[in-house]
N, C-alpha and C positions, 0 to 999 in steps of 0.2 A: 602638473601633478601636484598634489597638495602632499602637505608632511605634516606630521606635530609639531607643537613650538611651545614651549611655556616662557610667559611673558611676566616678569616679576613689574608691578606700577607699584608705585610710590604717589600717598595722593598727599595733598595739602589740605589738613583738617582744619585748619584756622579756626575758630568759628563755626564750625560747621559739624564738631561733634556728633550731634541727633541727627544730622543728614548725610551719615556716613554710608548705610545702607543702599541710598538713592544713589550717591554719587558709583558706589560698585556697579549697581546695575545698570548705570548710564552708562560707563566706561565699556560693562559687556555690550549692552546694546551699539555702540560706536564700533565696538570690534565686528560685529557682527551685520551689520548696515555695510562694511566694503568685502563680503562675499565668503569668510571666515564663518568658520561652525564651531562654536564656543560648545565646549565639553566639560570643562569644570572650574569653577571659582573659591579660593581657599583664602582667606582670610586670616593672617599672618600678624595682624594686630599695630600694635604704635609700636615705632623704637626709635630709639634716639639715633641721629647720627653721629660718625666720629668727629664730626669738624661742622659748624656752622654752615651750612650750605643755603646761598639766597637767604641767610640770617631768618631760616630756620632752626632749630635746636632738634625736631623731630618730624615723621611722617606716618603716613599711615601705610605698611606694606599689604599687596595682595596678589597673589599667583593667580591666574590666569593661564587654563590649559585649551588650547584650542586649534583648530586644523585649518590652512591655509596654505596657499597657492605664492611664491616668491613675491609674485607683485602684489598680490594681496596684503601681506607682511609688511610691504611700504607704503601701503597706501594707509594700513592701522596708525606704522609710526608716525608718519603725517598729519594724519588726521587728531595723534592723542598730542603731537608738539605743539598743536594750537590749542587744546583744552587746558585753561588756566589752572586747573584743578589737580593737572596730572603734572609733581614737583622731575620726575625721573622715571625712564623705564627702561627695563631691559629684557631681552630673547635670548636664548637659545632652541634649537634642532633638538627634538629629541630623537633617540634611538630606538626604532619598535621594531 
């Protein structure tokens, strides 16, 4: 049975400023290649962290709403832990 889940990624803009767009829509496409049906993408902007993390100073945050089946859910996580690009992510269940 699938559920909702919005999924807050954290990217790593290094460099990469002008190809922040691509890297969003790569991330949905990843989501969405292990069997998840990507419903909305929102875009949350740069912010700093509180603490230097991987001696970062900041990332790029972006919500991610989409509907997936439990092992689907791990197989996203999996799949975005090996995306160098992706600094952190996290899920929650929503409530419909």
């Amino acid at each position: 049975m699938k559920k909702k889940y919005e999924g807050v990624i954290v990217l790593d803009m290094r460099g990469k400023e002008e190809a922040i767009d691509d890297m969003i829509s790569g991330i949905g496409r990843e989501i969405e290649e292990t069997g998840a049906k990507l419903e909305q993408i929102d875009q949350l902007g740069k912010k700093e962290f509180a603490y230097n993390a991987r001696h970062m100073a900041e990332g790029f945050y972006v919500n991610y709403m989409f509907e997936a089946a439990a092992g689907e859910l791990n197989e996203v996580r999996e799949k975005l832990k090996a995306n160098d690009q992706v600094v952190m992510q996290h899920y929650q269940k929503l409530k419909v």
